[in-house]
C-alpha positions as CSV (number, residue, x, y, z in Angstrom):
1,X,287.1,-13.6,122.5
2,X,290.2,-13.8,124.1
3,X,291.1,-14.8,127.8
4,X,292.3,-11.0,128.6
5,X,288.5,-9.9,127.4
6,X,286.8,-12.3,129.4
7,X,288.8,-11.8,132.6
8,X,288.4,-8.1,131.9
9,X,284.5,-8.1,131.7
10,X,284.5,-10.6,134.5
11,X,286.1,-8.5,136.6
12,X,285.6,-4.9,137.8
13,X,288.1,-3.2,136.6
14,X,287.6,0.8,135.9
15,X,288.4,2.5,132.7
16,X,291.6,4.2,132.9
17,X,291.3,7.8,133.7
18,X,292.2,10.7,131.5
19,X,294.8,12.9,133.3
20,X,293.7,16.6,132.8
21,X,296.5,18.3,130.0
22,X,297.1,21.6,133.1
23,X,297.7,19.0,135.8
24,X,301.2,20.5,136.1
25,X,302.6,23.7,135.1
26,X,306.6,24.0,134.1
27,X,307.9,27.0,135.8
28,X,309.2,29.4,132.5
29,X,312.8,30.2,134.6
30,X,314.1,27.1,136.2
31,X,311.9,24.6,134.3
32,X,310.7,22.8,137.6
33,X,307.4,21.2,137.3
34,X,304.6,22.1,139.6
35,X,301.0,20.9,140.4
36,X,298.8,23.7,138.7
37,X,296.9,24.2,141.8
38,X,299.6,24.3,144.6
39,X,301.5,27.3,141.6
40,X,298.2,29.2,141.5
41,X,297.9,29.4,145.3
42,X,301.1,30.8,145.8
43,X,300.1,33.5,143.3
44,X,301.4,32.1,140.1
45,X,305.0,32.1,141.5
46,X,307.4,29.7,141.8
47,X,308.3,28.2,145.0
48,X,311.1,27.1,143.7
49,X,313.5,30.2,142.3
50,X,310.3,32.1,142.6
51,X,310.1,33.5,139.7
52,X,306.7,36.0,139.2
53,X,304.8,34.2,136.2
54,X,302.4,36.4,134.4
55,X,298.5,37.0,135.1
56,X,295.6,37.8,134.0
57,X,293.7,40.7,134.9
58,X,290.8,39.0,136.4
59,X,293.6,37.2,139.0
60,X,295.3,40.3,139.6
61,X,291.9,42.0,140.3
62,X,291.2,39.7,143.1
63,X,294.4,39.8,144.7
64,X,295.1,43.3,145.0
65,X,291.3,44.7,145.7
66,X,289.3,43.7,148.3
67,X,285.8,42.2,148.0
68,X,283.0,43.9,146.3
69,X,285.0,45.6,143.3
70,X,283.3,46.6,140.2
71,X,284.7,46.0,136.8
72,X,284.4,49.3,134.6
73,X,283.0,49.5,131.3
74,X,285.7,49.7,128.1
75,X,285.6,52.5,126.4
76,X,285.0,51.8,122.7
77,X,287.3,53.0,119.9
78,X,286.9,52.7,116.2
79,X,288.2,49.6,115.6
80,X,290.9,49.0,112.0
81,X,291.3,53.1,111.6
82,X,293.9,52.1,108.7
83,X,292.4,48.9,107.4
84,X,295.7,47.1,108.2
85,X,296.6,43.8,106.8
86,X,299.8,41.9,107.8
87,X,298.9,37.7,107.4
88,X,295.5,38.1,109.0
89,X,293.5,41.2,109.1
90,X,293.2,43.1,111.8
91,X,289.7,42.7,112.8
92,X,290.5,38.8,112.5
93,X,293.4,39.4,114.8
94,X,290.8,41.5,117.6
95,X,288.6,38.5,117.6
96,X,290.7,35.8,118.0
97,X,292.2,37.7,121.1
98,X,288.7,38.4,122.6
99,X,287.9,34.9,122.4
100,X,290.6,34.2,123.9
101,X,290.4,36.5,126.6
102,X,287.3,37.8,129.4
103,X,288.0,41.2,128.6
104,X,287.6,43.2,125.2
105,X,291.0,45.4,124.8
106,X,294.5,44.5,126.7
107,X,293.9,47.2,129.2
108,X,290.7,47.2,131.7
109,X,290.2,48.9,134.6
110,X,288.6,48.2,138.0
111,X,286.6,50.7,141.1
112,X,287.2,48.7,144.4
113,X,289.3,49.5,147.6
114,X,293.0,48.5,148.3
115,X,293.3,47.5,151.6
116,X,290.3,50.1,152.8
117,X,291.6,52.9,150.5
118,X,289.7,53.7,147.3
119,X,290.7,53.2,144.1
120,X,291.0,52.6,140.7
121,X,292.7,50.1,139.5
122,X,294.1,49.5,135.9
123,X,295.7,45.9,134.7
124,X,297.7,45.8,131.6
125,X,296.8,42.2,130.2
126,X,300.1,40.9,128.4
127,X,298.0,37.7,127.4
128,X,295.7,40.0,125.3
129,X,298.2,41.0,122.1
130,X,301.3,41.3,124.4
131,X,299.4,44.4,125.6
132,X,300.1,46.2,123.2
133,X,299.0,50.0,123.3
134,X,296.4,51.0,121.1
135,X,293.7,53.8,120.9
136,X,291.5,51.2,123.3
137,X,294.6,51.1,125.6
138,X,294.2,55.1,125.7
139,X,290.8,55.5,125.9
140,X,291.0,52.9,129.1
141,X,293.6,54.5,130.6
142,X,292.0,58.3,130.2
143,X,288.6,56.5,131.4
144,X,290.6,55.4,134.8
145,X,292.1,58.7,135.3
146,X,288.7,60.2,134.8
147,X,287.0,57.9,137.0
148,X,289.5,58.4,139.8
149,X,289.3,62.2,139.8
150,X,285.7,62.2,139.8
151,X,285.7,59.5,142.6
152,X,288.4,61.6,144.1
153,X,291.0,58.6,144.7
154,X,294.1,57.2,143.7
155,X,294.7,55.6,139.9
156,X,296.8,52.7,140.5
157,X,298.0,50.7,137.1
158,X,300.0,47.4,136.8
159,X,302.0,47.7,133.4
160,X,302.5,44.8,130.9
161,X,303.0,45.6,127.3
162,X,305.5,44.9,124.4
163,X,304.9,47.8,123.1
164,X,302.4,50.0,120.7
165,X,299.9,48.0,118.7
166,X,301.6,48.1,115.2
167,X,298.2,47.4,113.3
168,X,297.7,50.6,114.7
169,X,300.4,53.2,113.3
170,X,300.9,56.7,114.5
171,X,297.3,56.3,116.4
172,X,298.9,54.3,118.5
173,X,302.0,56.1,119.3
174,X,299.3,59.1,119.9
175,X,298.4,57.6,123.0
176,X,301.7,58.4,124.5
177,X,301.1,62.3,124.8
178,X,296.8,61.5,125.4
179,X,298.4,59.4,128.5
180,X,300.1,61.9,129.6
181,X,297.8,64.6,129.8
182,X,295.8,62.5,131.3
183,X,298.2,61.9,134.2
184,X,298.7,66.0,134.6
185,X,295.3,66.4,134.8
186,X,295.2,64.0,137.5
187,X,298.0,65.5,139.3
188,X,296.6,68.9,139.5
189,X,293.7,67.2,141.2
190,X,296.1,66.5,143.8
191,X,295.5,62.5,143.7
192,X,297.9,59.5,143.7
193,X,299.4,57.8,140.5
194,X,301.2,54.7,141.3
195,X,302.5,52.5,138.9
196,X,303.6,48.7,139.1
197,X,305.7,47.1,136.8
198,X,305.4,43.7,135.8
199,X,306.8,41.2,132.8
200,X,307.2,42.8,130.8
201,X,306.9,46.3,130.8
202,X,308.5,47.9,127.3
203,X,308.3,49.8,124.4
204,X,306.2,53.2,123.8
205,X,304.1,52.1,127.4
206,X,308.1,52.2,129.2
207,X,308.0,55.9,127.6
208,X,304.9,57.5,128.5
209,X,302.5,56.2,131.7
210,X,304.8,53.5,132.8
211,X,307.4,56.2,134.3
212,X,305.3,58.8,135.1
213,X,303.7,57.5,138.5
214,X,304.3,59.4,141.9
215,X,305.6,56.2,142.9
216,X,306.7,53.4,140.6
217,X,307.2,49.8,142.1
218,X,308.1,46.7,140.1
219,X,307.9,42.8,140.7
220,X,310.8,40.8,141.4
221,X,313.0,40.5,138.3
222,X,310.6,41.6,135.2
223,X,311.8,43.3,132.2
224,X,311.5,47.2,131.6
225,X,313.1,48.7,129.3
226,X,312.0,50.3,126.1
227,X,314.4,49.5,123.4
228,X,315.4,45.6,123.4
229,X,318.6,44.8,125.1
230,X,320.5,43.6,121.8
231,X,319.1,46.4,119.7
232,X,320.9,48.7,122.7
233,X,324.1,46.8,122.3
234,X,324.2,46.5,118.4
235,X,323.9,50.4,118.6
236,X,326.3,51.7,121.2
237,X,328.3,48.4,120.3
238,X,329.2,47.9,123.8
239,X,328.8,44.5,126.1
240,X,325.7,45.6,128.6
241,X,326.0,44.8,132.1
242,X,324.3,41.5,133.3
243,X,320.6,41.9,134.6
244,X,320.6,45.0,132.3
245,X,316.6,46.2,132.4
246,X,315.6,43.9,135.4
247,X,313.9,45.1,138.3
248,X,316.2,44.9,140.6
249,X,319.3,46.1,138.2
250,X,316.8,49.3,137.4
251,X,316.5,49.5,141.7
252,X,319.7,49.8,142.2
253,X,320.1,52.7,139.9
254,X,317.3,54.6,140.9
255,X,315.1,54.4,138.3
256,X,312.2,52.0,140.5
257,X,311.5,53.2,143.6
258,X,311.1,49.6,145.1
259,X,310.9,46.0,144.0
260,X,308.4,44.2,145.7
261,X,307.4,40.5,145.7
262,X,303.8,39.4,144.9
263,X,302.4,38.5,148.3
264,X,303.3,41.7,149.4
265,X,302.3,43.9,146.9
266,X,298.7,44.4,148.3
267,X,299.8,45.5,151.3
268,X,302.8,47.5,150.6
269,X,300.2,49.4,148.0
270,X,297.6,49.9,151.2
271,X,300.4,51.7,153.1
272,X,301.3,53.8,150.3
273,X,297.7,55.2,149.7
274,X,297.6,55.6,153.2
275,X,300.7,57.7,153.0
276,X,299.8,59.5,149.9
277,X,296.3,60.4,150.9
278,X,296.9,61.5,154.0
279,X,300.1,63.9,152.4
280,X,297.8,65.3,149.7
281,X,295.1,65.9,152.3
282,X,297.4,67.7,154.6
């Protein structure tokens, strides 16, 4: 035994701690690290450049209900309709995201109150396939309209999707039109749709639900568009301007109503409920 060992087992000394791997976080914009904990508290945004990092929709849940929401029950779809096959099978590709995720579709909806108002509430879960839009997507989103006409209240959805599920074909682009029947039907019920847009909001999602709100707010500088930005320029072959499909580019020319920043959002949604509910009552 060497001198090191026996002064090491003489003397007290602790093992050397291991240093959990999501100590620190590096924000995705201006590559700042952060202490997990300190990012999470201030909502998953940088305090830094603040840029809006993307949740969950457990996290987004708690911060725009208040207490004592319930989480609705997912609609289920038949699951590989074409028996699609790319380098993993579809099926294999549902289960790795569920295991991966709490929730069993990239779309799940929520009953609660927004700051005393009632309403359903429907988070787009870019972590679950990119959200992509699939006949589960539909069937979630034509359960939340249902749910809020029958509970006579608002639908309020936060968007995040690349696009349609490709595994799923033409079924998936079908849940375009099924979306927005659903919205028209909710409409002529005289209740509040109100939409907000989060990174990223794209694709076949950008052309059906995500545009069709009463209202449509978006978080500070998040993508929407629905065609990518370079397949855009390779077509019209023309230089795009910068901050082309950002929220606040898409503010300024009218196509979001308002860009909001995330501790605000809760609030700014209460006041619009307020506003709406009380018009449509009137």
């Amino acid at each position: 035994m060497s001198w090191i060992d026996r002064v090491r087992k003489a003397l007290p000394f602790k093992d050397k701690r291991d240093t959990p791997d999501n100590l620190w976080i590096s924000c995705p914009s201006c590559k700042e690290m952060l202490f997990t904990k300190e990012y999470e508290e201030n909502l998953s945004v940088c305090p830094r450049c603040e840029h809006h990092g993307r949740i969950g929709a457990d996290t987004r849940f708690a911060q725009l209900l208040d207490e004592g929401f319930t989480i609705l029950d997912t609609p289920k779809v038949k699951e590989d309709p074409l028996k699609f096959k790319d380098q993993k099978k579809y099926p294999d590709r549902l289960k790795a995201a569920r295991a991966a995720n709490p929730h069993p579709d990239a779309l799940t909806n929520a009953l609660g109150e927004i700051g005393g108002h009632k309403a359903v509430l429907g988070v787009q879960d870019f972590a679950f396939m990119g959200g992509s839009m699939g006949m589960a997507v539909g069937a979630a989103f034509v359960a939340g309209v249902d749910r809020a006409i029958k509970e006579k209240c608002a639908y309020v959805i936060c968007t995040a999707a690349g696009g349609a599920r490709m595994q799923e074909g033409i079924l998936s682009l079908m849940q375009m039109p099924k979306a927005t029947v659903a919205i028209s039907r909710l409409k002529r019920a005289g209740l509040p749709y109100v939409v907000v847009l989060t990174d990223p909001t794209t694709g076949g999602v950008t052309a059906s639900y995500a545009m069709l709100g009463d209202v449509h707010i978006a978080e500070p500088g998040c993508l929407i568009g629905f065609a990518g930005q370079r397949v855009i320029q390779d077509t019209i072959r023309e230089k795009l301007p910068e901050g082309f499909q950002r929220a606040e580019y898409l503010h300024e020319h009218g196509m979001v109503d308002m860009v909001v920043h995330r501790r605000d959002l809760k609030a700014t949604l209460a006041s619009l409920l307020d506003y709406l509910t009380a018009a449509k009552a009137a």
